[in-house]
C-alpha positions as CSV (number, residue, x, y, z in Angstrom):
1,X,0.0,0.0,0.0
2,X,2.5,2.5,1.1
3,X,4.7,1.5,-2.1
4,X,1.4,2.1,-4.1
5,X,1.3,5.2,-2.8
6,X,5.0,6.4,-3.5
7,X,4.9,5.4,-7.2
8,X,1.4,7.6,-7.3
9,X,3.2,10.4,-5.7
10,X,6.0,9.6,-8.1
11,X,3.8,10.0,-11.4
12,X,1.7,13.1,-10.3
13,X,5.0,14.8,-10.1
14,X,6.2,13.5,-13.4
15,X,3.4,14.9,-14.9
16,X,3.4,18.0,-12.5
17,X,6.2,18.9,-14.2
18,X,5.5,17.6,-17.6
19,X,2.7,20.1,-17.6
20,X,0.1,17.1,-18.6
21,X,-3.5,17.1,-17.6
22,X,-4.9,13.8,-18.2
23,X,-8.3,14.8,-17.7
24,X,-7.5,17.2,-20.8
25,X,-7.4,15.7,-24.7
26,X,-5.7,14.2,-26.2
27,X,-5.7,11.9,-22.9
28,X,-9.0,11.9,-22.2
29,X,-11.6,11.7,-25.3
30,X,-15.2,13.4,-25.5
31,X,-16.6,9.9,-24.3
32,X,-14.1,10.4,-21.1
33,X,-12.3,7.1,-22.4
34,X,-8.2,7.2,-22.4
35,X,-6.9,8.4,-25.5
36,X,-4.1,6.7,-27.1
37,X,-1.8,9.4,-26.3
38,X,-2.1,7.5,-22.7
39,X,0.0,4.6,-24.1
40,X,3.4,7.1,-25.1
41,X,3.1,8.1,-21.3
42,X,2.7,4.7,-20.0
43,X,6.3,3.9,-21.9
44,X,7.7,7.0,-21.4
45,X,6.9,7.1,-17.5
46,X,7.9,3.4,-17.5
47,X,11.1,3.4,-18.3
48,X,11.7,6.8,-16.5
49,X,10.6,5.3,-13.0
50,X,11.9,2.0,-13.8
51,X,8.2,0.8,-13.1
52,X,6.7,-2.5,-14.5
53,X,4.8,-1.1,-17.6
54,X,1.4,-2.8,-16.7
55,X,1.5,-1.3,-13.1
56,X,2.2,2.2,-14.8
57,X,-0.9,2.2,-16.9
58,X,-2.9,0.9,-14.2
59,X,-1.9,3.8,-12.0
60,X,-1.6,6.3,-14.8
61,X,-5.6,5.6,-15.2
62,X,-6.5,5.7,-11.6
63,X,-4.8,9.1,-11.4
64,X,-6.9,10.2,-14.8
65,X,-10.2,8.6,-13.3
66,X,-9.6,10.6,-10.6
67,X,-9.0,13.6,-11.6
68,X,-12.2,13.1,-14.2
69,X,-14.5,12.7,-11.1
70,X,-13.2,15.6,-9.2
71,X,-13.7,18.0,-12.5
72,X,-17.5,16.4,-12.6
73,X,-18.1,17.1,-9.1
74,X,-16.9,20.9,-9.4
75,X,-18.7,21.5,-12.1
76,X,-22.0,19.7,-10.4
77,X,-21.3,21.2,-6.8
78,X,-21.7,24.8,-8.7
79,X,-25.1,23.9,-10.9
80,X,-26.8,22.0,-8.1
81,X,-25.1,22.5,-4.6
82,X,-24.4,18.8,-4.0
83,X,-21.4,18.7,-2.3
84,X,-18.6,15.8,-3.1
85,X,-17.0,14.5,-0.3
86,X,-13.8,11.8,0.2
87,X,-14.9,8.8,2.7
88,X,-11.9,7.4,4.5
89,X,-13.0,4.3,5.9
90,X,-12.1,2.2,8.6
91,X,-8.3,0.1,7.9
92,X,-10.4,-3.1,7.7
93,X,-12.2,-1.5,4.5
94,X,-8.9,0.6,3.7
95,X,-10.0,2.9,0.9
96,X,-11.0,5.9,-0.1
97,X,-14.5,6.8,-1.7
98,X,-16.3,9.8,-2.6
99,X,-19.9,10.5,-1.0
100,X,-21.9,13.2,-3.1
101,X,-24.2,14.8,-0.2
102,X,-25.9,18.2,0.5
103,X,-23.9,20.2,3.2
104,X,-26.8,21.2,5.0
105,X,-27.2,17.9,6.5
106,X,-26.4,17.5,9.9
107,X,-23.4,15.2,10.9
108,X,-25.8,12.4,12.6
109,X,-28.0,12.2,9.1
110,X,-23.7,12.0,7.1
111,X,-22.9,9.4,9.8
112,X,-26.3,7.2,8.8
113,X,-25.6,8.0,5.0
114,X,-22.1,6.5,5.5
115,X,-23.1,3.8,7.6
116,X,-26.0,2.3,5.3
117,X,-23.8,2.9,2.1
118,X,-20.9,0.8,3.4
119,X,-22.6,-1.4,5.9
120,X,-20.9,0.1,9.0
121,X,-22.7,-0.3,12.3
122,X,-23.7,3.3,12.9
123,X,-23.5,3.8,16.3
124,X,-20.0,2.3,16.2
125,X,-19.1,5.2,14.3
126,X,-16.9,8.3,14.6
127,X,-16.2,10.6,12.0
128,X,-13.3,13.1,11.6
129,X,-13.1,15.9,9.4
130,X,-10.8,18.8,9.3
131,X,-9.3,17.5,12.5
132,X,-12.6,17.6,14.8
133,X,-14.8,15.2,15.8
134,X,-18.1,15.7,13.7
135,X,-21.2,17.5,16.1
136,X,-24.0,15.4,15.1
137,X,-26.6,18.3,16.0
138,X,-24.9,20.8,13.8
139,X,-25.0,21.0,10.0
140,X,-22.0,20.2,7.9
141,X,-22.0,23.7,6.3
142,X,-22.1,25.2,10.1
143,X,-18.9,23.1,10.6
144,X,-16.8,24.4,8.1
145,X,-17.2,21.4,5.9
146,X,-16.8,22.1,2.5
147,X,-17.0,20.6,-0.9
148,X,-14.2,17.9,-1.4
149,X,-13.1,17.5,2.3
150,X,-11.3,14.7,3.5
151,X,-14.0,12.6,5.8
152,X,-11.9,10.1,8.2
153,X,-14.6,7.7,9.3
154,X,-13.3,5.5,12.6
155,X,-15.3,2.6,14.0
156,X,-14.8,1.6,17.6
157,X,-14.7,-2.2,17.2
158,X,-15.6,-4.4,20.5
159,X,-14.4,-7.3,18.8
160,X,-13.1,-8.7,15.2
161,X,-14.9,-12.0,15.5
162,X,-17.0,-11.8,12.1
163,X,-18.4,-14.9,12.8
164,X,-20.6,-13.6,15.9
165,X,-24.3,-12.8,15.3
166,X,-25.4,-9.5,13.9
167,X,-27.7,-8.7,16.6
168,X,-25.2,-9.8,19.4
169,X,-22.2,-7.2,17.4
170,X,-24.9,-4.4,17.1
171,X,-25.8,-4.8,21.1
172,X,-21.8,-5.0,21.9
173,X,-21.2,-1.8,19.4
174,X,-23.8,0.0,21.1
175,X,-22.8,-0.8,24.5
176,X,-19.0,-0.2,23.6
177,X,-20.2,3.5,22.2
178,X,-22.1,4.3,25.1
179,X,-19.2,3.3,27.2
180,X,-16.9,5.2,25.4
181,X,-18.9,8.3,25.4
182,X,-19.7,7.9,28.8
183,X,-15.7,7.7,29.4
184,X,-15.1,11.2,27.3
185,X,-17.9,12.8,29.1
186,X,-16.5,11.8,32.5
187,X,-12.9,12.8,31.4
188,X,-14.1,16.0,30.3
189,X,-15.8,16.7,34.0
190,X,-12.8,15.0,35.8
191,X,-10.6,17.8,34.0
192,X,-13.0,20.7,34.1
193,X,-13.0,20.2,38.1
194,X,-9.1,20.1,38.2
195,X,-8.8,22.6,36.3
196,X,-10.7,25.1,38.6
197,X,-9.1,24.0,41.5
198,X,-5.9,25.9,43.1
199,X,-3.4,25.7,45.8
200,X,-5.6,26.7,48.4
201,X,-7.2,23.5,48.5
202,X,-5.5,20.8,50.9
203,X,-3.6,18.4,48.1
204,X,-3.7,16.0,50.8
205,X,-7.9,15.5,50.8
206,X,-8.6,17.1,47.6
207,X,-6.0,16.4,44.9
208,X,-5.8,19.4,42.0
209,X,-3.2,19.1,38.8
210,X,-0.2,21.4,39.1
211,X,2.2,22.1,36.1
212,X,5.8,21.9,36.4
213,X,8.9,22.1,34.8
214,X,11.6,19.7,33.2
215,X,13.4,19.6,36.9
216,X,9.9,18.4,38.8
217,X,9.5,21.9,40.3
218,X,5.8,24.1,39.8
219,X,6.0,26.8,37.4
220,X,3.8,29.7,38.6
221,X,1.0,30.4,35.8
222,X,-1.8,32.6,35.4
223,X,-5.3,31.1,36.4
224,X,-6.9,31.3,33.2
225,X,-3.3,30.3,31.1
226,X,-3.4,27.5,34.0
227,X,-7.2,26.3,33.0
228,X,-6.6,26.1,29.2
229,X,-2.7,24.5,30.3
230,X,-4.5,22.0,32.7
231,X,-7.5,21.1,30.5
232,X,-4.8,20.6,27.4
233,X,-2.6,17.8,29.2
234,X,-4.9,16.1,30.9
235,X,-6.7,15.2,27.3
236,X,-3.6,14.3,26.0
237,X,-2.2,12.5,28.9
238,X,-6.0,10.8,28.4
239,X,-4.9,9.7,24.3
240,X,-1.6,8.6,25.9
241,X,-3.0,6.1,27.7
242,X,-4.8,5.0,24.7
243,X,-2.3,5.2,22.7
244,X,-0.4,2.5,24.7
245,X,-3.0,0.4,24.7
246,X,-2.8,0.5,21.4
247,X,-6.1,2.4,20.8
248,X,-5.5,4.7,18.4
249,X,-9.2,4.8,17.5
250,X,-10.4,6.1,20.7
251,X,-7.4,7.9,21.3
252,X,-7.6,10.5,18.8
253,X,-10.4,12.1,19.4
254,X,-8.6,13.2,23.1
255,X,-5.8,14.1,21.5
256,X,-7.5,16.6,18.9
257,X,-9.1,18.0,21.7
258,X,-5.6,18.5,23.6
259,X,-4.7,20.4,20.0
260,X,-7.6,22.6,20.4
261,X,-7.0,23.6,24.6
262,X,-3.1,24.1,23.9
263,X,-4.2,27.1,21.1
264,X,-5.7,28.7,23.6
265,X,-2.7,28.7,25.3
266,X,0.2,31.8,24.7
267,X,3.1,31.2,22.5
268,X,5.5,32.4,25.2
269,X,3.8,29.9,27.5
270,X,3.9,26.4,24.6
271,X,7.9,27.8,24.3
272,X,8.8,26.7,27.9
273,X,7.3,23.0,27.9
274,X,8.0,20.3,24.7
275,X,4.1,19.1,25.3
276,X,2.7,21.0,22.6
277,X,5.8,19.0,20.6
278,X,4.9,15.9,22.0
279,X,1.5,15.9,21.0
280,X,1.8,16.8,17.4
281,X,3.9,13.7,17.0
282,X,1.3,12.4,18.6
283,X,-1.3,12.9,16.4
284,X,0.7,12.3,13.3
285,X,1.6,9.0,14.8
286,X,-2.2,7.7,15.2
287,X,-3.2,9.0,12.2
288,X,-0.5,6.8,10.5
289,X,-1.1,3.8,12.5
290,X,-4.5,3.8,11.4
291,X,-3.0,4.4,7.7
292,X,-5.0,8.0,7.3
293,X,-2.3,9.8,7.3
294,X,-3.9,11.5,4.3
295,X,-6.9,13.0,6.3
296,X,-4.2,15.1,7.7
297,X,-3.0,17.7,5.2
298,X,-1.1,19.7,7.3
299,X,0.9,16.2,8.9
300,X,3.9,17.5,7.4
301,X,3.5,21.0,8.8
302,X,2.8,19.8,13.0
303,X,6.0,17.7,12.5
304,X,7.3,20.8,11.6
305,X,6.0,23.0,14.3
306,X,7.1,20.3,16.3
307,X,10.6,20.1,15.3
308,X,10.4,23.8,15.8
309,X,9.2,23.8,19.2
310,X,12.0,21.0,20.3
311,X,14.2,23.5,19.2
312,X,13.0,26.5,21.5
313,X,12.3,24.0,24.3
314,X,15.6,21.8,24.0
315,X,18.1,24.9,22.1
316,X,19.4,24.4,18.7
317,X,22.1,22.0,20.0
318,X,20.0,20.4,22.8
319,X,22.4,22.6,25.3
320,X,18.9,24.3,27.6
321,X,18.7,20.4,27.8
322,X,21.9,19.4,28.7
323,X,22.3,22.2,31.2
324,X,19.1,21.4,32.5
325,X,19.6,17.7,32.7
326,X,22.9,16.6,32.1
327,X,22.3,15.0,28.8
328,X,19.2,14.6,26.2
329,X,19.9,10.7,25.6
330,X,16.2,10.2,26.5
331,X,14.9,12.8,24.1
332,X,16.3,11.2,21.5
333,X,13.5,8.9,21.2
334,X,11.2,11.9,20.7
335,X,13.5,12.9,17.4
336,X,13.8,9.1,16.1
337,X,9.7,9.0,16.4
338,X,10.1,12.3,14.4
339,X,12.5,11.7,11.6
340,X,10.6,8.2,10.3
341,X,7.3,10.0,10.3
342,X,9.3,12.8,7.9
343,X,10.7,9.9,6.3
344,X,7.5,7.9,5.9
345,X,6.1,11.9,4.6
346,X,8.4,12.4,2.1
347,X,8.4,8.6,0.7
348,X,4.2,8.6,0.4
349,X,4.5,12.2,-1.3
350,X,7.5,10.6,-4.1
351,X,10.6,12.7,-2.7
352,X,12.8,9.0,-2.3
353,X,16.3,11.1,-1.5
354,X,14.4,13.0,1.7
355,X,12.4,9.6,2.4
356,X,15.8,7.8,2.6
357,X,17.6,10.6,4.8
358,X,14.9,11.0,7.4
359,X,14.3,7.2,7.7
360,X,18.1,6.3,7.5
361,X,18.6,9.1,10.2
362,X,15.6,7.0,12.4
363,X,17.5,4.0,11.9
364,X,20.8,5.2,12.8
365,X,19.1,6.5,16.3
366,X,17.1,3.6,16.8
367,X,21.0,1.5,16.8
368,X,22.1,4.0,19.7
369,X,19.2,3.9,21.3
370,X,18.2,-0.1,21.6
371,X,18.6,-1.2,25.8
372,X,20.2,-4.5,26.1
373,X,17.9,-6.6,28.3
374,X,20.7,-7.5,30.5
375,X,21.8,-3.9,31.1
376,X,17.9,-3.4,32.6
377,X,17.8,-6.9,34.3
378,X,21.3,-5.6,35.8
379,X,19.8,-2.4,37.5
380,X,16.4,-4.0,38.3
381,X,18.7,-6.7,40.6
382,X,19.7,-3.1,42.5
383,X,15.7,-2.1,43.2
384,X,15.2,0.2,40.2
385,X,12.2,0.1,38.0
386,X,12.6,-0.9,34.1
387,X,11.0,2.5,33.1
388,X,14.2,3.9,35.1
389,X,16.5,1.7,34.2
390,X,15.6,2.4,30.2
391,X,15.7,6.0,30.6
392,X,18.9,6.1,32.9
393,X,20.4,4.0,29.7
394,X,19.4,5.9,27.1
395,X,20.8,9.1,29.3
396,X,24.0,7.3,30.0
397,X,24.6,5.8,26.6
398,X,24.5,2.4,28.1
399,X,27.3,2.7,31.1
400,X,25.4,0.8,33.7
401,X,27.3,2.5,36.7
402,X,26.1,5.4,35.4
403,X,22.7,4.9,34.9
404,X,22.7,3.6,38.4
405,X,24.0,6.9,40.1
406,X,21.6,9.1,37.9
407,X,18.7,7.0,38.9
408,X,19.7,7.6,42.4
409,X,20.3,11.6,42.7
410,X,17.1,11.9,40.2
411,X,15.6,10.1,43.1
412,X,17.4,12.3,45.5
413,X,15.9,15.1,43.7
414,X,12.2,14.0,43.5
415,X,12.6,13.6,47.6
416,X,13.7,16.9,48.0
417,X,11.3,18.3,45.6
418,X,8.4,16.3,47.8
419,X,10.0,17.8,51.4
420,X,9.8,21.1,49.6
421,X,6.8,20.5,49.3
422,X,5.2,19.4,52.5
423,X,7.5,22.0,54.1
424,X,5.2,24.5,52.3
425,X,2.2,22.9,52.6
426,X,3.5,22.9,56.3
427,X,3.9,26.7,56.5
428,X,0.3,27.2,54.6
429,X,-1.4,25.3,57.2
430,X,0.2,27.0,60.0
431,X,-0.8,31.1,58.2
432,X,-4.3,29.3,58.0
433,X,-4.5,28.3,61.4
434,X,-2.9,31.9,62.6
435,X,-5.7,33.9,60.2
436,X,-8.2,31.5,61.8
437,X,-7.1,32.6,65.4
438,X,-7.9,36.5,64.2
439,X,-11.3,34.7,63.5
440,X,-11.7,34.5,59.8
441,X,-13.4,31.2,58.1
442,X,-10.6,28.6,57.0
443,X,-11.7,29.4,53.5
444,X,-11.5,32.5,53.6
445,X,-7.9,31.9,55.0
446,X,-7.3,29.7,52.1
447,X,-8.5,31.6,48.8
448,X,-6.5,35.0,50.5
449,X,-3.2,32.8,51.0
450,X,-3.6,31.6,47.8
451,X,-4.3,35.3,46.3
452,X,-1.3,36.5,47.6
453,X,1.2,33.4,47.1
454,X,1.4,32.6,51.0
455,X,2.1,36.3,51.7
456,X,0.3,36.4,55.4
457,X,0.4,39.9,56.0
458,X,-1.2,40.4,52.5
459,X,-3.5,38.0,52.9
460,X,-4.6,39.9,56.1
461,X,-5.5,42.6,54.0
462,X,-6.8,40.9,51.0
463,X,-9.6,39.7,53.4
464,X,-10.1,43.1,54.5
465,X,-9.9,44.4,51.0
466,X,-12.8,41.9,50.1
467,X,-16.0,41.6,52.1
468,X,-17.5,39.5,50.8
469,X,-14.5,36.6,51.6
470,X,-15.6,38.1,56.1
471,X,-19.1,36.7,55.3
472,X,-17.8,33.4,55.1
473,X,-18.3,30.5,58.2
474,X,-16.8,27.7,58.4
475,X,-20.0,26.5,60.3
476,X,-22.9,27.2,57.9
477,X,-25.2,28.7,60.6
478,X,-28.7,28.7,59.7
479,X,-29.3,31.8,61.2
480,X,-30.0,34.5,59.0
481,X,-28.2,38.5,60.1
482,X,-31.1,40.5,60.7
483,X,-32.5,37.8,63.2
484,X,-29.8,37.7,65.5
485,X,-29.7,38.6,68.7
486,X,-26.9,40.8,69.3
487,X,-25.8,41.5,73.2
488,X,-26.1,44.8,74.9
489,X,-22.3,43.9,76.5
490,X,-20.8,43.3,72.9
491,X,-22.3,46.7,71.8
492,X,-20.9,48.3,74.6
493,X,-17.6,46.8,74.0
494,X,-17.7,48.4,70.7
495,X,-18.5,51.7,71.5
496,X,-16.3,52.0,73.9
497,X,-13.3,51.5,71.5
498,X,-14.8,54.6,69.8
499,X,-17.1,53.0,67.0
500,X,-21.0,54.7,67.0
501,X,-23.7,52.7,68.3
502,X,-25.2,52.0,64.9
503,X,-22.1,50.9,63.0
504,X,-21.1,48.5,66.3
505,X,-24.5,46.8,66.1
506,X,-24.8,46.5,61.6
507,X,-20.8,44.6,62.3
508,X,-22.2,42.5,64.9
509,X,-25.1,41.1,63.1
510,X,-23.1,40.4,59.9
511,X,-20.3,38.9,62.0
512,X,-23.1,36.8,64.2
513,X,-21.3,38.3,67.2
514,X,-17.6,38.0,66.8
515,X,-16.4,41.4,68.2
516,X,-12.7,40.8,66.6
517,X,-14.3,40.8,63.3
518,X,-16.4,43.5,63.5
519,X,-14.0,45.8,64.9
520,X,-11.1,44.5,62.6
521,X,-13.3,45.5,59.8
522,X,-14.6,48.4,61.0
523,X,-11.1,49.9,62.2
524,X,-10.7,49.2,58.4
525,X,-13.2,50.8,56.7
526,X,-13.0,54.1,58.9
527,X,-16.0,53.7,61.6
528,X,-18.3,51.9,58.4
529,X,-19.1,48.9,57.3
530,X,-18.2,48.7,53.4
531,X,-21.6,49.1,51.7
532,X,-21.5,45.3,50.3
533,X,-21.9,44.5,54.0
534,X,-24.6,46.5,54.7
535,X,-26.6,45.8,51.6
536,X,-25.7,42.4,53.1
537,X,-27.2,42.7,56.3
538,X,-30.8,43.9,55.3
539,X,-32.9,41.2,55.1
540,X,-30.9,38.7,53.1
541,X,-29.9,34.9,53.7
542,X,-26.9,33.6,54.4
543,X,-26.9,32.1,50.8
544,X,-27.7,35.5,49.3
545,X,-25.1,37.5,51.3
546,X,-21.7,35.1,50.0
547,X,-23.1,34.9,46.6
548,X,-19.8,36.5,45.0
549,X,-17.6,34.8,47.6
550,X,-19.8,31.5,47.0
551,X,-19.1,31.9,43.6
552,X,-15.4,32.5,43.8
553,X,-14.9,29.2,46.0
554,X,-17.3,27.3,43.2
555,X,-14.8,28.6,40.2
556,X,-11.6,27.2,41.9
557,X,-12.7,24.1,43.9
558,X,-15.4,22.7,41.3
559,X,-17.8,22.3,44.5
560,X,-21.2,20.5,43.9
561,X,-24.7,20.1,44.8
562,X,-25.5,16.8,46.2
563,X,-23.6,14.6,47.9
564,X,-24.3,12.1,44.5
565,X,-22.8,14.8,42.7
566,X,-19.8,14.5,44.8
567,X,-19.5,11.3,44.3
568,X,-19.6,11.4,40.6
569,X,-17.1,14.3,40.2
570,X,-15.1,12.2,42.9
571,X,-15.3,9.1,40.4
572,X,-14.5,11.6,37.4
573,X,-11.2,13.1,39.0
574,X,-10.0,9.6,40.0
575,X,-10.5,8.3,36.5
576,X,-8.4,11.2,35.7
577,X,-5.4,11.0,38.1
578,X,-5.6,6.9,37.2
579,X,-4.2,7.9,33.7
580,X,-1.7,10.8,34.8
581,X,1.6,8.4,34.9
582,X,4.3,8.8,38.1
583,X,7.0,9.0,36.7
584,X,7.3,12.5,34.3
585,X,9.5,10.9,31.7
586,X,7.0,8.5,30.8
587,X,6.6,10.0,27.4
588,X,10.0,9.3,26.6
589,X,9.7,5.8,27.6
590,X,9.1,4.5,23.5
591,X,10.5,0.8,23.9
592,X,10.5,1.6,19.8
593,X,9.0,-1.8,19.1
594,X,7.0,-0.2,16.5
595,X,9.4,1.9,15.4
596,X,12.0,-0.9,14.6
597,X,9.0,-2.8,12.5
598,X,8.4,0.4,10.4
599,X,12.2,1.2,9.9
600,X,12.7,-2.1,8.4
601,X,9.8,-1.8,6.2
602,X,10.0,1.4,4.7
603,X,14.1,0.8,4.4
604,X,13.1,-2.4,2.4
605,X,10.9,0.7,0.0
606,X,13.2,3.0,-0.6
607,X,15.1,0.3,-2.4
608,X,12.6,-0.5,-5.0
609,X,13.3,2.4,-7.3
610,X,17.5,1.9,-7.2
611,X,16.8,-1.8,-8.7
């Protein structure tokens, strides 16, 4: 298939250049039957390519057929609005059809269209055009789809038996899709949540995603960068664990959706982390391994904005790399997966020469970077894990002694990282329990610290600053302001430090009677409470008065309704964190068992012409 392909690629350029269009005469007659001018080309094109001269004529007509039924379907999409479309279907059924619809169809009537015309089961079905999953409530034309798009239809198989019975396949398609988009719903929830969720919260009872750098330590982002940043790896981290499962079906749909959360995302921002990289391999790679790669006409420009990106991430000699980490032995893998698909690029688009650099290039780093079993069984006797002991190899260049003291000051590292850590959480704890003290919620406490990057003194004032974050109590009392009962003594307390009678008696009903809070805050506000406050205190609920603050606990701690909510979101986030790996190399742990299969069969291709 993939030689197919080349030779193709090979004869459209021939006659690129040539300047012949065989949908023209004298190729093509009035009756749109090859002309006999087709037979010079078939000899002349033979002999040029050194190509077996019935397999040229065969492929010279499928090009000219082809090109015949794209000139009809221009010339009919302008007249009647019928819209001609190229079906990619599933590897079983590997080929590519056209589909002449109206665009004005929406994409659940195209997926029942596609699945009675080639007997797919329909709810089985996904469809991918112009990189996004399909909307089946939307029309095609409100989806950007146009007239000779490139339709990639997938089919989420539960099983290849063919010999099971229809009904049974349908029920196991249908309960497969309902699973799967039960799965992509939950994911999408589980990152939403932890998303939304800061450093305020206790990691150790409510767990929330944090981003950090190529040493393990956090990188401080804005909230909204954060959001887009956090929603971005989670979906791909999501495909990644598809992708090793070898699910590249299921997978891509997460990943296109990663591609879409890292655009919203600033340049400056993609420059300092090699995810954005990662992923457009990423996608590349799964459209190839479910041999589409030519849904995706702009594969060749994400391996280059990858490439690109390694380079601002990594430096133009790898040195941010090596200065950050001592070596880039296990990035390497990253720019062999690179190379063979430029290589396999190149070869299905007929340039041989680039085909054979890239791929030779793959090869030659696939020879440096093989593990010898031993070398792993070696550090696995000392208590290191095989994921270790292959990166620490790669890293080292083999050197076992090596590997073995990297492994160990990495794990040094990761342990000091971790006491870091808890020292701070430590620290947090201890400026929540002091802002408590003053009286002040523990939220409250929490969102200000958080605010103000552990700043105490600033978070003092934040509080202050903000009224709405005094109305919060850590006990929920039922009792509404302007029905408490506020003591003769504490008013007297009040006015004795110098506040009027009034004001003393609005801060004690909003503050239920704490007298630190209500002379805190009115020491602050110059005698007054801060109009918030008293619009506050006049008749409204509890629930009414911490509306804003409510709202700002909601947005960062992804806080729910019921306690069944709870439990779903609970579910949702775990599903998450089940699929976020420990160890933050794991992306560079390729054990290039594919890769070696695909070097040695494209290698074994670009050899054809030279014979």
């Amino acid at each position: 298939m993939a030689q197919k392909k080349y030779l193709i690629a090979k004869l459209t350029s021939c006659l690129r250049e040539d300047k012949i269009q065989l949908w023209k005469p004298p190729y093509t007659n009035e009756k749109k039957e090859a002309g006999e001018e087709m037979k010079e080309l078939v000899e002349k094109y033979s002999s040029k390519l050194n190509i077996n001269k019935n397999d040229t004529e065969n492929m010279l007509e499928e090009i000219r057929c082809k090109a015949i039924e794209r000139g009809t379907g221009n010339e009919n999409f302008k007249v009647t609005g019928i819209a001609r479309l190229d079906i990619y279907l599933p590897r079983r059924k590997s080929r590519k059809i056209p589909l002449e619809t109206s665009l004005f169809i929406t994409g659940k009537e195209l997926r029942s269209q596609i699945a009675q015309e080639y007997a797919l089961q329909e709810n089985a079905v996904k469809i991918i055009i112009n990189k996004k999953q399909l909307d089946l409530g939307k029309t095609l034309e409100d989806q950007g789809v146009t007239h000779n798009a490139k339709v990639m239809v997938l089919q989420l198989e539960q099983s290849d038996e063919e010999t099971k019975r229809k009904v049974q396949e349908e029920e196991l398609q249908c309960k497969k899709e309902k699973e799967i988009n039960d799965k992509m719903q939950r994911t999408k929830k589980g990152l939403e949540i932890l998303a939304e969720r800061e450093e305020y919260l206790d990691p150790d009872s409510v767990p929330y995603l944090d981003i950090a750098n190529q040493t393990g330590r956090s990188i401080q982002i804005p909230p909204q960068a954060k959001k887009a940043l956090v929603l971005a790896m989670g979906y791909h981290e999501k495909g990644r664990a598809l992708m090793k499962k070898k699910e590249y079906e299921v997978a891509l749909p997460y990943l296109l959706d990663a591609d879409k959360h890292f655009c919203e995302c600033s340049t400056e921002l993609l420059n300092t982390v090699d995810n954005y990289a990662v992923l457009q391999l990423d996608i590349v790679w799964c459209y190839f391994r479910l041999e589409q790669l030519d849904c995706l006409d702009d594969a060749e420009k994400k391996l280059s904005t990858a490439q690109r990106c390694f380079q601002r991430c990594y430096g133009e000699n790898h040195e941010r790399l090596i200065d950050i980490k001592g070596s880039y032995g296990r990035e390497k893998v990253l720019f062999l997966r690179l190379y063979l698909l430029q290589g396999i690029g190149h070869y299905h688009s007929g340039r041989e020469k680039e085909a054979a650099e890239y791929i030779q290039k793959a090869s030659s780093l696939y020879g440096e970077l093989s593990i010898d079993p031993d070398k792993v069984d070696r550090l696995s006797l000392l208590g290191f894990s095989e994921q270790e002991a292959r990166l620490a190899l790669r890293a080292c260049h083999g050197n076992v002694e090596h590997a073995a003291n990297l492994i160990t000051n990495r794990r040094e590292e990761k342990a000091q990282i971790r006491r870091e850590e808890r020292a701070k959480r430590r620290r947090r704890l201890e400026d929540i329990n002091t802002l408590k003290s003053m009286g002040y919620s523990q939220r409250a406490a929490q969102i200000a610290l958080q605010k103000t990057r552990g700043n105490l003194d600033q978070a003092f004032k934040f509080i202050l600053d903000n009224p709405e974050l005094l109305l919060e109590d850590d006990d929920d009392d039922s009792v509404a302001m302007d029905q408490f009962q506020v003591s003769q003594e504490s008013i007297e307390q009040l006015t004795y430090m110098g506040f009027s009678r009034e004001s003393a008696e609005q801060a004690l009903k909003v503050f239920k009677g704490n007298i630190h809070l209500a002379s805190q805050t009115l020491a602050h506000y110059g005698g007054v409470l801060p109009p918030s406050l008293l619009l506050s205190s006049e008749g409204s609920s509890p629930s009414e008065e911490s509306t804003s603050s409510k709202d700002l606990l909601t947005e960062s701690a992804g806080s729910s309704s019921s306690p069944t909510d709870e439990d779903m979101e609970t579910d949702a986030v775990n599903e998450i964190l089940e699929d976020i790996p420990e160890h933050e190399e794991d992306y560079l742990d390729l054990t290039l068992e594919e890769e070696e299969q695909i070097i040695h069969e494209y290698l074994s291709y670009i050899q054809v012409p030279q014979h």
